[in-house]
LOSEDREN-705531 format. One line per 4 residues: number of its first residue (from 1); for each residue x, y, z of N, C-alpha, C. Coordinates in pm, 1 decimal, decimal comma. Example, Ala and Ser with C-alpha at 12.3 -4.5 7.8 and 13.67 -1.06 7.14 Angstrom:
2
1 = 1319,0/-569,0/780,0/1230,0/-450,0/780,0/1320,0/-330,0/780,0  1285,0/-225,0/708,0/1367,0/-106,0/714,0/1290,0/3,0/787,0
***
This chain:
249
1 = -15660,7/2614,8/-5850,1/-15521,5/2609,9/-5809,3/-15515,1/2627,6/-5658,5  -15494,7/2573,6/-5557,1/-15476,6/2534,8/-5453,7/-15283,8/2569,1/-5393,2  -15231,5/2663,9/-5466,2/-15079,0/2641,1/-5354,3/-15059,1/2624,1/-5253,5  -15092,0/2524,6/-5187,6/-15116,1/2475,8/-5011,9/-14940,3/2470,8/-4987,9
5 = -14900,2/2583,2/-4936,0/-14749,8/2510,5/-4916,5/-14732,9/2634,9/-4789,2  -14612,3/2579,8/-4740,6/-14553,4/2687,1/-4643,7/-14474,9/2758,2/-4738,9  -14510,6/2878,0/-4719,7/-14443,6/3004,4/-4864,7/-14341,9/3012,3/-4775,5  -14328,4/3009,8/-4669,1/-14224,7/3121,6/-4600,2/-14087,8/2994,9/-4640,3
9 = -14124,0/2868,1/-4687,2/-14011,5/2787,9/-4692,6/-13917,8/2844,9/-4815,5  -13955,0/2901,7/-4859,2/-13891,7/2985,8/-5015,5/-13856,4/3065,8/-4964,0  -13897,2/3176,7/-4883,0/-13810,4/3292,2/-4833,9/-13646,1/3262,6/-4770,2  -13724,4/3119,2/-4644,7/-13609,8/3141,1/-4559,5/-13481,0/3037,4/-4652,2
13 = -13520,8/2904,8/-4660,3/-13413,0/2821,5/-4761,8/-13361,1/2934,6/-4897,8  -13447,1/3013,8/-4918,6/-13320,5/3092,0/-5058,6/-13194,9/3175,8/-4959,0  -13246,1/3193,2/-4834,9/-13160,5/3311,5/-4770,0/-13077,3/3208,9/-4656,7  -13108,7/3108,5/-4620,8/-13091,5/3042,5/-4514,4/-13022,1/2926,2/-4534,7
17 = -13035,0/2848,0/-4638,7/-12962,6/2719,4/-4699,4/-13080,1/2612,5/-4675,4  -13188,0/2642,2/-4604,7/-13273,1/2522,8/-4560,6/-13352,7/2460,4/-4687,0  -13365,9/2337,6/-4647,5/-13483,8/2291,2/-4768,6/-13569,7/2178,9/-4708,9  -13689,3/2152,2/-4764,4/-13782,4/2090,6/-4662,0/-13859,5/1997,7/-4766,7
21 = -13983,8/1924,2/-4783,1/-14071,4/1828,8/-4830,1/-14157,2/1834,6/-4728,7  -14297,2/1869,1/-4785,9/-14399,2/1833,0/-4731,6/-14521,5/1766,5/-4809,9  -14583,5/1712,1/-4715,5/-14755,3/1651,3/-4768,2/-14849,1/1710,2/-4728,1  -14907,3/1746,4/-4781,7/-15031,8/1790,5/-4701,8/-15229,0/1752,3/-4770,3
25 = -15254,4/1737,8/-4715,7/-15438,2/1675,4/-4701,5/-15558,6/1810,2/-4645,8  -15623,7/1818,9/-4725,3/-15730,7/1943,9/-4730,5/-15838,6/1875,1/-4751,7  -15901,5/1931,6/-4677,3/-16097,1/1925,8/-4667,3/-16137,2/2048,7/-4745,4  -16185,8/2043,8/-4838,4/-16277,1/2171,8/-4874,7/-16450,6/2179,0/-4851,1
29 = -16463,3/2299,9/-4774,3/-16578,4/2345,1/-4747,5/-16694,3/2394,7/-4847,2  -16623,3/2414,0/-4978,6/-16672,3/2493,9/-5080,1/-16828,9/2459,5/-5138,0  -16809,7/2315,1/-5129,7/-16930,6/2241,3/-5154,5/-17065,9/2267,0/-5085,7  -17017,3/2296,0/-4942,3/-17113,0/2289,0/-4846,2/-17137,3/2414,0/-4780,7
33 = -17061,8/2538,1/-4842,3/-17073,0/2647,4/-4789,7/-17182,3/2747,9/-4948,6  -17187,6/2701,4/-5077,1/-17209,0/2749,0/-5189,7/-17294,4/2666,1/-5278,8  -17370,0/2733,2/-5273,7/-17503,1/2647,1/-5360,7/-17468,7/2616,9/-5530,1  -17389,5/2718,0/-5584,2/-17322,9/2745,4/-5668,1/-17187,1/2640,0/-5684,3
37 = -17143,6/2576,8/-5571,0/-17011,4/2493,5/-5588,4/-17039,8/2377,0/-5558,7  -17157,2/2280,8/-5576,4/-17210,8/2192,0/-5511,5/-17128,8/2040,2/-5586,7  -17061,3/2082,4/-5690,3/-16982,3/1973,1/-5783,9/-16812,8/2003,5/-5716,9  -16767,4/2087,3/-5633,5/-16641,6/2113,5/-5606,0/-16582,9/2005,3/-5523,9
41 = -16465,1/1969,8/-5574,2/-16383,9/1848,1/-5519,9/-16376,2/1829,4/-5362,7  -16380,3/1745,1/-5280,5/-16380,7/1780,2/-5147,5/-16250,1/1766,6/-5078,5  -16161,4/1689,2/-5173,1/-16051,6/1661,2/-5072,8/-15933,9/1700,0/-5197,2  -15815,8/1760,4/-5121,0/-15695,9/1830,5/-5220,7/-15596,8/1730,2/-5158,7
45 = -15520,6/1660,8/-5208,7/-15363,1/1647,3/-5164,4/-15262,9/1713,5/-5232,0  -15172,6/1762,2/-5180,6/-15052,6/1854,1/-5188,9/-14898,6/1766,0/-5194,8  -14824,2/1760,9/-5261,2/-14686,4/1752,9/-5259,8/-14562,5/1856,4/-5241,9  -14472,7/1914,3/-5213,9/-14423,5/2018,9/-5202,2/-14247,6/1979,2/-5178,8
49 = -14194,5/2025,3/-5265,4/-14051,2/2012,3/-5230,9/-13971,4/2194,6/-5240,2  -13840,1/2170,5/-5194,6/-13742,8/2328,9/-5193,4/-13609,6/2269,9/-5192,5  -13550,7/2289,5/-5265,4/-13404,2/2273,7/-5260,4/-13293,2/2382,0/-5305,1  -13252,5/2441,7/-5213,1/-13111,6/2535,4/-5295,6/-13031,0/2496,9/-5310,5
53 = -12959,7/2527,1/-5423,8/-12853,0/2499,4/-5457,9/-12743,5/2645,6/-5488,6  -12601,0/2598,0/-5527,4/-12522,5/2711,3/-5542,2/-12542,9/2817,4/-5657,7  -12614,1/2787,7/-5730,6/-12720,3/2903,1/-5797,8/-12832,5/2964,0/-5785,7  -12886,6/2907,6/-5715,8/-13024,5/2971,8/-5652,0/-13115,1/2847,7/-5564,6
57 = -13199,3/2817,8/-5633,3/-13302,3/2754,6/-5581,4/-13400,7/2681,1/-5638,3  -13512,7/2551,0/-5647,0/-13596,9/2513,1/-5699,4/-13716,5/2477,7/-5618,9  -13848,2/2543,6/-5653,8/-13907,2/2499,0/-5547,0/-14072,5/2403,5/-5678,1  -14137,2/2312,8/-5608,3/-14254,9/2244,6/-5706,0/-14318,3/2223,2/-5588,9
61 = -14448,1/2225,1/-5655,5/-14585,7/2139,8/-5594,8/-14670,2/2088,0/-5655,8  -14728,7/1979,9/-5644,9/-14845,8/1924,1/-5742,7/-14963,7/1884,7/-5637,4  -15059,6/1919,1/-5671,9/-15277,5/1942,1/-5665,8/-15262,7/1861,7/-5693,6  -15336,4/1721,8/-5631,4/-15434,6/1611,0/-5676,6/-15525,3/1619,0/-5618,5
65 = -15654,3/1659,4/-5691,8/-15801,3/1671,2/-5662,3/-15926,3/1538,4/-5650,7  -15957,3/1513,9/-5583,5/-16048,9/1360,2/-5556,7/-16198,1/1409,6/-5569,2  -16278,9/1286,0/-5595,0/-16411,4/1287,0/-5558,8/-16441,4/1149,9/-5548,4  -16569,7/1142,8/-5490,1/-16571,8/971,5/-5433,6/-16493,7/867,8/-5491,9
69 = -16500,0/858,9/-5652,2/-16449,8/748,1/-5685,8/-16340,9/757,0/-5769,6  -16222,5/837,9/-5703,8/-16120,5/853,9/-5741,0/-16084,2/1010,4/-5845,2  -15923,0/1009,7/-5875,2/-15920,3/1137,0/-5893,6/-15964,8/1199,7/-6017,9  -15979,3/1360,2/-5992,8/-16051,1/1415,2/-6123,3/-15970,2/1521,4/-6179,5
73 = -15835,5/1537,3/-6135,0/-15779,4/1651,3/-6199,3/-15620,4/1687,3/-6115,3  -15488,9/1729,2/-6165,2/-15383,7/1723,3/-6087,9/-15302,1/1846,9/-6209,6  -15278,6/1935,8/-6065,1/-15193,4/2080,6/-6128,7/-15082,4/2081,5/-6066,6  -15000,2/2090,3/-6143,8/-14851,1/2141,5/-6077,8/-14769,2/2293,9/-6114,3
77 = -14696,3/2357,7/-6032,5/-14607,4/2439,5/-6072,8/-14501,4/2409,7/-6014,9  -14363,0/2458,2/-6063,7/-14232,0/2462,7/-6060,3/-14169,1/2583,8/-6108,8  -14056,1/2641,0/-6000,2/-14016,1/2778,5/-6034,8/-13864,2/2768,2/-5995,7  -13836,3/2806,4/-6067,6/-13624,7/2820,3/-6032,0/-13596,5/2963,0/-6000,6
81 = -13541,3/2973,0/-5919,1/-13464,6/3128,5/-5901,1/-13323,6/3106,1/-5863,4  -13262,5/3245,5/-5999,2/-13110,1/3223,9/-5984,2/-13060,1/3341,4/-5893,5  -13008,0/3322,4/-5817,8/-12939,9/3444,6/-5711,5/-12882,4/3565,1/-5813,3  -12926,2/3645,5/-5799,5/-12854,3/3763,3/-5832,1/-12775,8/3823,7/-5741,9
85 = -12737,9/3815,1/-5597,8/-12665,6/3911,6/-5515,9/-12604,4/3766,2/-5414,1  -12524,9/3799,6/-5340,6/-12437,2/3686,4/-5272,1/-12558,6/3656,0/-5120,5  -12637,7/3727,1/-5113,5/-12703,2/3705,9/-5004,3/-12835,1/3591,3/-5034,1  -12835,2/3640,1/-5162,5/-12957,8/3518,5/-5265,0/-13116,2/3630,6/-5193,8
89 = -13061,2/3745,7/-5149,6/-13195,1/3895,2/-5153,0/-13271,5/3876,4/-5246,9  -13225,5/3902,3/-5375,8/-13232,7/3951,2/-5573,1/-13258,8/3835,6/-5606,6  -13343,7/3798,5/-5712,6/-13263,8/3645,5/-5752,1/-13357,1/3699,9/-5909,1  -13311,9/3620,9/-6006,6/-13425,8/3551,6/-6139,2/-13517,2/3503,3/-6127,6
93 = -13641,4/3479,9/-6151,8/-13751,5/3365,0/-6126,3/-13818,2/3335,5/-6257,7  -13797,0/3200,2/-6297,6/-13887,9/3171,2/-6376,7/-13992,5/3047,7/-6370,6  -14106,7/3044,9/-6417,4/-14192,8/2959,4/-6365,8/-14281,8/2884,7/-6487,5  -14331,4/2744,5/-6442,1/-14439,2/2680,4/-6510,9/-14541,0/2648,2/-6442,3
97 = -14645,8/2670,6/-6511,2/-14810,5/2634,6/-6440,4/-14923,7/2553,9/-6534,2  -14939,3/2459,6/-6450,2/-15001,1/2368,3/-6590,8/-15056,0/2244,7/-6529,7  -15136,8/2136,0/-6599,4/-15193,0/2049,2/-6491,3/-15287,8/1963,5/-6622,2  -15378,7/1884,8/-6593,3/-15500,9/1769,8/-6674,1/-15603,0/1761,9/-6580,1
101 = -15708,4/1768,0/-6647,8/-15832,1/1662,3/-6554,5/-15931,7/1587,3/-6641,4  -15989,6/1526,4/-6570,1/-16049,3/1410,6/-6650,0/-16211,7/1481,5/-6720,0  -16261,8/1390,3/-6790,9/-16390,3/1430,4/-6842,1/-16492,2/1443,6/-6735,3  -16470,6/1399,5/-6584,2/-16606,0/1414,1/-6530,2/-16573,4/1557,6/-6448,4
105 = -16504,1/1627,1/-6480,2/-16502,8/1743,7/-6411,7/-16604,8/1828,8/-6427,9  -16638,5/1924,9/-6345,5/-16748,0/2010,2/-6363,0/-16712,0/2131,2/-6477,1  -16856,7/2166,2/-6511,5/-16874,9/2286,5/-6633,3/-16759,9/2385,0/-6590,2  -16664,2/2402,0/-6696,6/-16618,7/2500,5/-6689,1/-16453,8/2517,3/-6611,4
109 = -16449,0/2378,1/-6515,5/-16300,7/2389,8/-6418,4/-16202,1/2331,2/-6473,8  -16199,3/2343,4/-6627,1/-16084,4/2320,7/-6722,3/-15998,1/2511,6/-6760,3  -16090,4/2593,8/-6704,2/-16034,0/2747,0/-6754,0/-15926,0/2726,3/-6737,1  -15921,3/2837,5/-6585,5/-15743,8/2928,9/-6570,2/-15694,1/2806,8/-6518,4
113 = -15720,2/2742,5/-6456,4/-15684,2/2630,7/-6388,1/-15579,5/2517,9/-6473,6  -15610,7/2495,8/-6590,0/-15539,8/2376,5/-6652,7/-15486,3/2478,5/-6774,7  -15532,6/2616,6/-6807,4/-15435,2/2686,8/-6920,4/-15284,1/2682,3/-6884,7  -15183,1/2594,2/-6956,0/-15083,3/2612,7/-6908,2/-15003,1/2804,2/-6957,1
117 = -14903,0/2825,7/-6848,8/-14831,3/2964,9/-6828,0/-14737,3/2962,8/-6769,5  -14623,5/3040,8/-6902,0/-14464,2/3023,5/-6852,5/-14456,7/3176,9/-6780,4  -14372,4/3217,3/-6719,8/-14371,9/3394,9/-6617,3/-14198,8/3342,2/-6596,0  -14177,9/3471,2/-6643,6/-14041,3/3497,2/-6610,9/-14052,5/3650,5/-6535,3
121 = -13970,4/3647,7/-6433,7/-13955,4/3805,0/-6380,2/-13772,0/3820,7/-6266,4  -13796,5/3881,2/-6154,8/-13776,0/3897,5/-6041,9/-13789,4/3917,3/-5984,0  -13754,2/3866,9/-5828,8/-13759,9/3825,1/-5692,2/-13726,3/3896,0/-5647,0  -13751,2/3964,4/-5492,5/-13737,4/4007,3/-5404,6/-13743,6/3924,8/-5253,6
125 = -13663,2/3885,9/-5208,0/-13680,4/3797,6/-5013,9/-13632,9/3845,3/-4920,7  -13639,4/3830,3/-4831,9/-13675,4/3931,8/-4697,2/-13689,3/3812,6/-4573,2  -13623,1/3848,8/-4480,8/-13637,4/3736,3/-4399,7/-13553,9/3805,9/-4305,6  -13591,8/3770,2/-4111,3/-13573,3/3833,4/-4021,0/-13439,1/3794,3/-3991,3
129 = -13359,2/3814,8/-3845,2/-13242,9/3786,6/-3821,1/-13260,4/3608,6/-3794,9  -13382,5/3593,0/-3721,6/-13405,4/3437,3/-3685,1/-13496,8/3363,6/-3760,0  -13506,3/3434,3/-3915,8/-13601,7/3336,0/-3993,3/-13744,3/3337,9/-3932,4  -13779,3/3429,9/-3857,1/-13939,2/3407,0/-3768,4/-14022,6/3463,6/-3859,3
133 = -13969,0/3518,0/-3929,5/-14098,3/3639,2/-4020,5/-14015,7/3648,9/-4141,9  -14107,7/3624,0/-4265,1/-14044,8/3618,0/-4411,5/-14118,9/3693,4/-4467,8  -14068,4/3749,7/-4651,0/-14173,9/3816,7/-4705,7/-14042,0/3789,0/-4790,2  -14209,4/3773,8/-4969,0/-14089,4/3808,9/-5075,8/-14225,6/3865,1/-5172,0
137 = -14162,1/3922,3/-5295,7/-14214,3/3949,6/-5415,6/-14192,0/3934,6/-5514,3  -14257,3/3900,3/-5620,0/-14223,7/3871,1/-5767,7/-14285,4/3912,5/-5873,2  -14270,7/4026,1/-5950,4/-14274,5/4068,9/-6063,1/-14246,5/3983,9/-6143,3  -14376,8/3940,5/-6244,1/-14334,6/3855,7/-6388,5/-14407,8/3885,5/-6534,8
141 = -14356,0/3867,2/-6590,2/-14440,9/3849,3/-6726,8/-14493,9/3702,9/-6760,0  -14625,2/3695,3/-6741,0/-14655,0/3567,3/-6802,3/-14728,0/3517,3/-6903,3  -14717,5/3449,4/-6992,3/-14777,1/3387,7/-7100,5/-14872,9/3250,7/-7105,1  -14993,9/3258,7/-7106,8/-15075,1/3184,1/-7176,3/-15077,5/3139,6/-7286,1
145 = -15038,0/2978,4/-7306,7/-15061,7/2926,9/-7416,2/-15204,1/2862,7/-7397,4  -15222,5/2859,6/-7568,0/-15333,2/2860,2/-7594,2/-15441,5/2689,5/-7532,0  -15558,6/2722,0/-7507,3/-15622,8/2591,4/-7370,0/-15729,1/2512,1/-7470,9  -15686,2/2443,0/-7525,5/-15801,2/2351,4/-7615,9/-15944,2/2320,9/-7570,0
149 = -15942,6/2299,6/-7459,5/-16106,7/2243,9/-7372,2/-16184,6/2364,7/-7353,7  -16128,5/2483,3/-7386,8/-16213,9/2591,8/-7386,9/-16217,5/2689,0/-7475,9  -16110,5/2657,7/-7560,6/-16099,6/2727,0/-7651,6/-16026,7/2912,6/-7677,5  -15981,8/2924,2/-7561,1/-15927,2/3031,5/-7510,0/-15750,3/3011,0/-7602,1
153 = -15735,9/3130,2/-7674,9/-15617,8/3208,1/-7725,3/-15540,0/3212,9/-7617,3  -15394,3/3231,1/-7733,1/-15262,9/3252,3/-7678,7/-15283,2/3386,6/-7597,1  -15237,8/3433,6/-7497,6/-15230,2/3582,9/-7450,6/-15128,5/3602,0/-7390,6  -15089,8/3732,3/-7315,4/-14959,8/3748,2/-7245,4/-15046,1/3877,0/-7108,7
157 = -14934,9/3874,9/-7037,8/-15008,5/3965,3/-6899,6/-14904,0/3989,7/-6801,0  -14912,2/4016,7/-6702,4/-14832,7/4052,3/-6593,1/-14910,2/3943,3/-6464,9  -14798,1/3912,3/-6376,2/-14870,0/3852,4/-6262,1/-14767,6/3892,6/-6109,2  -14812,3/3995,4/-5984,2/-14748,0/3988,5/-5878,4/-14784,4/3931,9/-5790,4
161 = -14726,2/3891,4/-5715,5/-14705,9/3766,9/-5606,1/-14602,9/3821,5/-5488,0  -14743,4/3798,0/-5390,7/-14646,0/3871,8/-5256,9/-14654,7/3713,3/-5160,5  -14534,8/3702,9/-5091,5/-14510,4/3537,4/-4997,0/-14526,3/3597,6/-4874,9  -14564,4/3529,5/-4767,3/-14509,9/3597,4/-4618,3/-14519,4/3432,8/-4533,4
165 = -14439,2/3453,6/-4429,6/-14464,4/3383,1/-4345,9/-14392,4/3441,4/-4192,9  -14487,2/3397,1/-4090,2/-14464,8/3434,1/-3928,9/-14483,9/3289,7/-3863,8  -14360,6/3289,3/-3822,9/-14365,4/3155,3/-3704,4/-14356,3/3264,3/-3551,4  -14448,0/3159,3/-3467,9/-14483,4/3250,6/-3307,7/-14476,0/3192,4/-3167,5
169 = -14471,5/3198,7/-3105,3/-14581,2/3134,7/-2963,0/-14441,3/2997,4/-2979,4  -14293,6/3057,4/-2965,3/-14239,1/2896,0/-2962,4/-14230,7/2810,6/-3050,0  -14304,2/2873,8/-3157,2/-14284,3/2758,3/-3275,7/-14425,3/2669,9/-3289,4  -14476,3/2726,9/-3209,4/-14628,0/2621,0/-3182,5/-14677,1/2670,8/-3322,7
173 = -14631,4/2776,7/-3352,7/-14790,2/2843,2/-3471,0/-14719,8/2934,7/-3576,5  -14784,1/2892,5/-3740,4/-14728,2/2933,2/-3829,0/-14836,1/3018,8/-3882,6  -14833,2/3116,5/-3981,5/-14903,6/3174,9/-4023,1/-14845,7/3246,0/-4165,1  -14852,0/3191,2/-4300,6/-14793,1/3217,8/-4409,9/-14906,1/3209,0/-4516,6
177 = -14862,0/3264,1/-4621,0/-14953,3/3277,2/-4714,7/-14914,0/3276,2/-4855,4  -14960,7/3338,5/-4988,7/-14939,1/3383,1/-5086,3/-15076,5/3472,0/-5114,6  -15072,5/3605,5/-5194,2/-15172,5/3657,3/-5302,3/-15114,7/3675,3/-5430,8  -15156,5/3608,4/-5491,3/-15123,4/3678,8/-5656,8/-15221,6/3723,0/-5733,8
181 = -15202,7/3872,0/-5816,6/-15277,7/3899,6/-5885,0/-15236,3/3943,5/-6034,0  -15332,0/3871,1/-6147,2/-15269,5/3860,4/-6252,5/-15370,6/3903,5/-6350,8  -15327,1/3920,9/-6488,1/-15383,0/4001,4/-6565,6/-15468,7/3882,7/-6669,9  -15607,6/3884,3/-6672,6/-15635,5/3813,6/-6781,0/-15754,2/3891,4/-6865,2
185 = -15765,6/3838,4/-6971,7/-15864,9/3958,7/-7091,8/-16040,7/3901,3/-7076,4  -16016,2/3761,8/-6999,8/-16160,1/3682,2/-7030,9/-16236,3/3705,9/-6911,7  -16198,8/3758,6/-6813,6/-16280,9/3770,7/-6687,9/-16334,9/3963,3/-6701,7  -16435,3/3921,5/-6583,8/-16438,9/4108,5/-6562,3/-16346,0/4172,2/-6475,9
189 = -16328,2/4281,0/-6524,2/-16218,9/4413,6/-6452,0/-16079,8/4345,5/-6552,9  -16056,0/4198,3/-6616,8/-15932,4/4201,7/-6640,8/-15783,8/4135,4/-6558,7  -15874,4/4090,5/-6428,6/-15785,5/4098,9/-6339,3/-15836,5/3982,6/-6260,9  -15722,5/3883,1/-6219,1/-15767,2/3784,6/-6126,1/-15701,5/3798,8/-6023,1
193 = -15757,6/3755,1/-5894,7/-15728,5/3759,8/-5765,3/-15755,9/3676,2/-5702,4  -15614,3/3587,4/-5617,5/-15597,0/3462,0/-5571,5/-15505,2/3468,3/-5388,6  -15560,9/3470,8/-5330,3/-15513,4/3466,3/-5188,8/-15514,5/3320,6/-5112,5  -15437,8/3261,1/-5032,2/-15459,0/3157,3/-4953,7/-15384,0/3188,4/-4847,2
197 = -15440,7/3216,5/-4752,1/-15346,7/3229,9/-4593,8/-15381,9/3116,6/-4546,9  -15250,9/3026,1/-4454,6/-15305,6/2933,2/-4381,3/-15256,8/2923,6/-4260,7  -15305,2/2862,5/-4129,0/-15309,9/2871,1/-3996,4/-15243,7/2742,9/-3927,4  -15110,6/2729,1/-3891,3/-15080,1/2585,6/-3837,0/-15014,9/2603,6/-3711,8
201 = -15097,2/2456,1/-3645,5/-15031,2/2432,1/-3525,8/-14905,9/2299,4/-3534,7  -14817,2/2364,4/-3527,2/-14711,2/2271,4/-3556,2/-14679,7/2181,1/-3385,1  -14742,9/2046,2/-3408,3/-14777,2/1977,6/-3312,8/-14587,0/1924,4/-3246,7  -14476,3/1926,4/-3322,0/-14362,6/1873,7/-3283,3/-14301,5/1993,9/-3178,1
205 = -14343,1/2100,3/-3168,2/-14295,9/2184,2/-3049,5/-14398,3/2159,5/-2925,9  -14435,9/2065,1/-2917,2/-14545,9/2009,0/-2799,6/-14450,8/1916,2/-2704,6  -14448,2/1904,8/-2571,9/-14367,7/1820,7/-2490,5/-14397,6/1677,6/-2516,5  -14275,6/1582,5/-2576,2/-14285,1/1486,6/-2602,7/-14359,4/1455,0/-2726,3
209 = -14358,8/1540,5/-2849,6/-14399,6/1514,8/-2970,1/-14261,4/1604,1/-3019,2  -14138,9/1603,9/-3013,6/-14000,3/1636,5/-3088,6/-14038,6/1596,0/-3224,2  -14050,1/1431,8/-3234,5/-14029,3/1391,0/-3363,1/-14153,1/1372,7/-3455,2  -14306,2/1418,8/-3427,7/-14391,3/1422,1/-3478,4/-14385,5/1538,4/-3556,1
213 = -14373,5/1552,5/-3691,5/-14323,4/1631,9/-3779,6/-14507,4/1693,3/-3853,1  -14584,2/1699,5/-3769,2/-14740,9/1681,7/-3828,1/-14793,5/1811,9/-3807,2  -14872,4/1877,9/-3854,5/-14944,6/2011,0/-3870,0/-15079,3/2055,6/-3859,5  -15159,2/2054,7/-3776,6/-15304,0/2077,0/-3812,7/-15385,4/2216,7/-3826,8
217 = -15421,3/2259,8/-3897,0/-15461,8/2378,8/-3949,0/-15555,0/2407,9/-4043,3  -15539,5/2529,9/-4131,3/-15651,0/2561,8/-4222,7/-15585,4/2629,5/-4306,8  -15687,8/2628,0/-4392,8/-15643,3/2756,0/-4500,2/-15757,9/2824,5/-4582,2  -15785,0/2914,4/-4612,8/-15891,3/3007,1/-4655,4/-15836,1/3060,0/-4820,7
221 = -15905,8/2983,2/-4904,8/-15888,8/3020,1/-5015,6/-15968,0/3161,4/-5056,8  -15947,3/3276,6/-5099,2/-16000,4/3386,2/-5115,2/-15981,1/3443,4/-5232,2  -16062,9/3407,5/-5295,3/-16087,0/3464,1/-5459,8/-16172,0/3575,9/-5537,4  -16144,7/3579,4/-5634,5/-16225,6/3684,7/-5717,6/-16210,4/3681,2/-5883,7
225 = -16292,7/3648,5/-5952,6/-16268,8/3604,8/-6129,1/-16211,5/3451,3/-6122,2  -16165,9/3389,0/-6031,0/-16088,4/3254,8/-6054,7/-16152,9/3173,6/-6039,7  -16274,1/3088,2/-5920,7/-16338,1/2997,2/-5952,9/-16434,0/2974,5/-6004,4  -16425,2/2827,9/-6091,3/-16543,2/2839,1/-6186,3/-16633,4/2769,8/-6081,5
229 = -16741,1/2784,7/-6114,0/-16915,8/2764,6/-6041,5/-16961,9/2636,9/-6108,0  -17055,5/2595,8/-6060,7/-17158,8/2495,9/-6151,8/-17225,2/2564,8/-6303,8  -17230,6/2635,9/-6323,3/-17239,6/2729,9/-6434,7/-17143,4/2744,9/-6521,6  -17027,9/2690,4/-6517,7/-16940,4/2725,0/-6575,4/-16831,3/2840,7/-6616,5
233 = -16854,8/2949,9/-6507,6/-16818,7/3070,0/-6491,7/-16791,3/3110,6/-6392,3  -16636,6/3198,2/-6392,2/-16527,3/3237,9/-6329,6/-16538,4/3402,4/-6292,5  -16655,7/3440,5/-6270,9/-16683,9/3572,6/-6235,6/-16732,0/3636,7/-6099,1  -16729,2/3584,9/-6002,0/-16788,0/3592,9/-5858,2/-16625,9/3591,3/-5749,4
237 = -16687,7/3649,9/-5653,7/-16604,1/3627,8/-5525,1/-16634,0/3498,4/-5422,1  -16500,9/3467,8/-5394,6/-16547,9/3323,4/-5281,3/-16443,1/3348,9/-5194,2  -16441,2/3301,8/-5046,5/-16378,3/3311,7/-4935,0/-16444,7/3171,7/-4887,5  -16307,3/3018,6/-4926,6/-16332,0/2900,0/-4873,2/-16213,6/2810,4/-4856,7
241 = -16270,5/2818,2/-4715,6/-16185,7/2759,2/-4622,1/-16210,0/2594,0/-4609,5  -16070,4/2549,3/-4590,8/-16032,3/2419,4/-4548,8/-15998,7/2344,9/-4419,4  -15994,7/2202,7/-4392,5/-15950,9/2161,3/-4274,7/-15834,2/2082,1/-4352,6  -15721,0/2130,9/-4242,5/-15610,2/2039,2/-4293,1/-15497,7/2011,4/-4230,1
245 = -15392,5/1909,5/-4281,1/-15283,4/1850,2/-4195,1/-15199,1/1853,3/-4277,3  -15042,7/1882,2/-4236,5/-14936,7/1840,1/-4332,0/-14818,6/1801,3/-4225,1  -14767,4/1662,6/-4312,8/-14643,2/1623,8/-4255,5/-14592,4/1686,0/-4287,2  -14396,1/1704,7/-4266,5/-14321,8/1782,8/-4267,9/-14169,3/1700,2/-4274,8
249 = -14145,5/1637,9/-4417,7/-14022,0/1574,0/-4395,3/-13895,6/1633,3/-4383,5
***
């Protein structure tokens, strides 16, 4: 699972009225940094939309994962939050996580990855006087239905999710993220742990690039129990980073 998105666009559009679309294109290093990940996809594309509305908000993204000769696997989530307070602070959140990949995928990257999971909870958002610095949280309950390609049972768990984002330096440079950590019975400790901070230079605050809406940056996927290996197993720590760009419609 890859959430390549600007998180902080959820903070500020639930509090702010804004809503945005982006694309974005990832290099993964994983292959070439891990002897162990030598089958890992090299290139991610990202879709990303946000729209509020007078009840809250909707935000989606969909993973399409490549390898030389086309794609091998595509995850999406989608989450609605209904305002609970007139400021849209509070809100409802409920969410879907779920996705396919094809038969040539590697041992094992059908797990957490393609188990689909509904999470209902609430929101917490946070956002400065000028939108420069965001933060939210979400308490949920989520459910695993049951994953045929692996054979993994129905279960239920908890999952929190902290958002942030800092715009700086003029607007030149973003710096937002997500961690979520969630409860599952099949890994060790019980517990999965999923971080992605990413680093952008937002090239349209450059003199005479106004309307170049383009992004170049990174992002550092940082895990623990979540990716599966050439082995077929989701039990190790990884810290892997990407090269990447996103338009910004």
């Amino acid at each position: 699972m890859k959430r390549i998105f600007s998180l902080i666009l959820l903070s500020v559009a639930a509090l702010g009225g804004a809503q945005a679309q982006n694309v974005q294109v990832h290099y993964d290093l994983g292959h070439s940094l891990y002897n162990d990940l030598s089958s890992r996809q090299s290139v991610t594309t990202t879709v990303e939309m946000f729209k509020p509305d007078s009840w809250g908000s909707t935000f989606l993204f969909t993973d399409i994962d490549y390898k030389n000769d086309g794609t091998i696997g595509a995850y999406w989530e989608i989450a609605r939050e209904f305002a609970l307070t007139k400021n849209r602070q509070w809100a409802a959140h409920v969410e879907y996580n779920g996705g396919a990949g094809t038969g040539e995928m590697p041992a094992g990257y059908y797990g957490n990855r393609y188990q689909h999971a509904a999470l209902a909870g609430g929101a917490w958002n946070w956002a400065s006087k000028d939108f420069s610095k965001t933060f939210s949280v979400q308490l949920m309950y989520k459910y695993y239905f049951k994953n045929g390609h692996t054979g993994t049972h129905p279960y239920s768990g908890f999952q929190l999710t902290e958002v942030w984002g800092a715009t700086f330096a003029k607007g030149l440079c973003t710096f937002s993220g997500f961690c979520d950590l969630w409860y599952d019975p099949n890994v060790n400790g019980k517990l999965i742990l999923l971080t992605e901070p990413q680093f952008w230079f937002n090239l349209n605050t450059l003199k005479g690039m106004k309307n170049v809406n383009l992004s170049l940056g990174t992002e550092v996927e940082i895990s623990n129990n979540f990716v599966w290996n050439d082995e077929g197993r989701n039990n190790k720590f990884f810290a892997i980073p990407t090269v990447a760009a996103k338009w910004t419609f």
